[in-house]
C-alpha positions as a Markdown table, in Angstrom:
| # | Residue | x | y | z |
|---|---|---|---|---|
| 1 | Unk | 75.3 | 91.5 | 102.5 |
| 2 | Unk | 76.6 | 88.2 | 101.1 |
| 3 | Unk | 80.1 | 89.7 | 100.9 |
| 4 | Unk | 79.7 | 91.1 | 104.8 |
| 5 | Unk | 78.9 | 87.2 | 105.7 |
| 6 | Unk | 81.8 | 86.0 | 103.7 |
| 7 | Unk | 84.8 | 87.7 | 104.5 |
| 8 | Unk | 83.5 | 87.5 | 108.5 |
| 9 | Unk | 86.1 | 87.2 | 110.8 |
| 10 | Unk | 88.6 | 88.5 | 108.5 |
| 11 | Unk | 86.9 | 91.7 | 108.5 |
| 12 | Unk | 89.1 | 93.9 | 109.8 |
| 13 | Unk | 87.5 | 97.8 | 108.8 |
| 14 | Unk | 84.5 | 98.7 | 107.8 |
| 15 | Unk | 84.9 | 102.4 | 105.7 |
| 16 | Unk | 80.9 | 103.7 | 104.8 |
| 17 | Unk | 80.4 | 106.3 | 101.8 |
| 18 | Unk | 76.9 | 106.7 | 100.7 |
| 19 | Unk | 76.8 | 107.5 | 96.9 |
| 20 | Unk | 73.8 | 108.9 | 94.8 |
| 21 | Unk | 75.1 | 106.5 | 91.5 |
| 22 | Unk | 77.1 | 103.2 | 91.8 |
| 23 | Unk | 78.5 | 104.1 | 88.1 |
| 24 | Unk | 79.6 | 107.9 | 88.5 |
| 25 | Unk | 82.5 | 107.5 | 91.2 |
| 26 | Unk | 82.0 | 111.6 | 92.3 |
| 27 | Unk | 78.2 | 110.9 | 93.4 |
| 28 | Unk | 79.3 | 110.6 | 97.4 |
| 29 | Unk | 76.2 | 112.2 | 99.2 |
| 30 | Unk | 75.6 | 112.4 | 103.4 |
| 31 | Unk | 74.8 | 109.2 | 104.5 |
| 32 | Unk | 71.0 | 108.5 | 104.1 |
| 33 | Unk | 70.8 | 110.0 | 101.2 |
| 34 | Unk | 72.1 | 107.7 | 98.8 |
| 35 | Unk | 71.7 | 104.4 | 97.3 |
| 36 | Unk | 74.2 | 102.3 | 100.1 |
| 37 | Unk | 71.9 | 100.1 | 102.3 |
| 38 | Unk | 73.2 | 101.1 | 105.6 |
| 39 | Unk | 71.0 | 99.3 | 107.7 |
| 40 | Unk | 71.3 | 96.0 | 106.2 |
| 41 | Unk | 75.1 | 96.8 | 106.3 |
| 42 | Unk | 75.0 | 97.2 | 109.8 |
| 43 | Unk | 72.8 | 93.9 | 110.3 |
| 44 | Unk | 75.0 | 91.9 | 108.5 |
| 45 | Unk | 77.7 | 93.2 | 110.9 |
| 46 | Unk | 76.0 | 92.4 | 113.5 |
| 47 | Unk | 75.2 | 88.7 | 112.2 |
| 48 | Unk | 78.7 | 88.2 | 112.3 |
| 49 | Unk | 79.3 | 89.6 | 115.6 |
| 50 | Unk | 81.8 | 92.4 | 113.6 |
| 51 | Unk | 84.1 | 93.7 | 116.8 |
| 52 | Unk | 85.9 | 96.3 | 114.5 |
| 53 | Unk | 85.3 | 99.7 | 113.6 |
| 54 | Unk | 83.0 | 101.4 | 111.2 |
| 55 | Unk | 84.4 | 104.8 | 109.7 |
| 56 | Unk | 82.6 | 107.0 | 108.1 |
| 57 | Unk | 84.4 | 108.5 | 105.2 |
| 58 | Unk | 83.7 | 111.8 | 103.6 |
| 59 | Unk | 85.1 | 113.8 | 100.6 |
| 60 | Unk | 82.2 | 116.1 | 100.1 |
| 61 | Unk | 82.8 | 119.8 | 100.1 |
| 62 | Unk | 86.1 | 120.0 | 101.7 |
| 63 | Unk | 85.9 | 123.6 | 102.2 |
| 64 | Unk | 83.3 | 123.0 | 104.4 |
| 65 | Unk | 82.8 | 119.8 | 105.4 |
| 66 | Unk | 81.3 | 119.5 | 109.3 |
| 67 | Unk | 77.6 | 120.1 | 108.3 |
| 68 | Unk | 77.7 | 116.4 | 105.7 |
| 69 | Unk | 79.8 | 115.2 | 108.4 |
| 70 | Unk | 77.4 | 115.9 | 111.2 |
| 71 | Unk | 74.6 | 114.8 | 109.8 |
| 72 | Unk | 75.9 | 111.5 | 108.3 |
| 73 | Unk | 77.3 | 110.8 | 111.7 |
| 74 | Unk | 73.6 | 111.2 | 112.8 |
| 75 | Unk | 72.2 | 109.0 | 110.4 |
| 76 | Unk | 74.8 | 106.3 | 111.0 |
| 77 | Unk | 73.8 | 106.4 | 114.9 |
| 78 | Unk | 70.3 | 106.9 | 114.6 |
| 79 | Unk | 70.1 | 103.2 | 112.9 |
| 80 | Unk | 72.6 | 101.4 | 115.2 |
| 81 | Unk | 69.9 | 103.0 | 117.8 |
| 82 | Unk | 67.0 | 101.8 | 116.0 |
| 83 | Unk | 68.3 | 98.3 | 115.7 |
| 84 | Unk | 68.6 | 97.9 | 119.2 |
| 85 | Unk | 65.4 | 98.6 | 120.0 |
């Protein structure tokens, strides 16, 4: 998160996608399920004392997207929650 730390006040918007390959750019899976390292994202955020927003942003199945959306939405919550514990 050495980029997170960097950039820091000049982060402005934080976009999360969780992906299931860093080399095959259609590989976008719920967050949680992929390779992205969402907590450490979040504590490098949180190192910085990162006032802006976090969006989650999701491409997969567009037909139907609410159920990828819904639970990446959990997953994203469910470690903000468990980093302030």
């Amino acid at each position: 998160m050495q980029a997170i730390r960097e950039v820091g006040p000049r982060l402005f918007n934080v976009h999360i996608k969780d992906l299931a390959s860093f080399t095959e750019k259609e590989s976008q899976v719920a967050v949680g399920e992929g390779k992205m390292p969402v907590k450490r994202i979040f504590e490098a955020l949180a190192a910085i004392k990162y006032q802006g927003f976090v969006d989650l942003e999701y491409e997969i199945f567009a037909d139907e997207p609410m159920p990828g959306v819904i639970e990446s939405l959990a997953y994203m919550r469910g470690v903000r929650a468990g980093m302030q514990a």
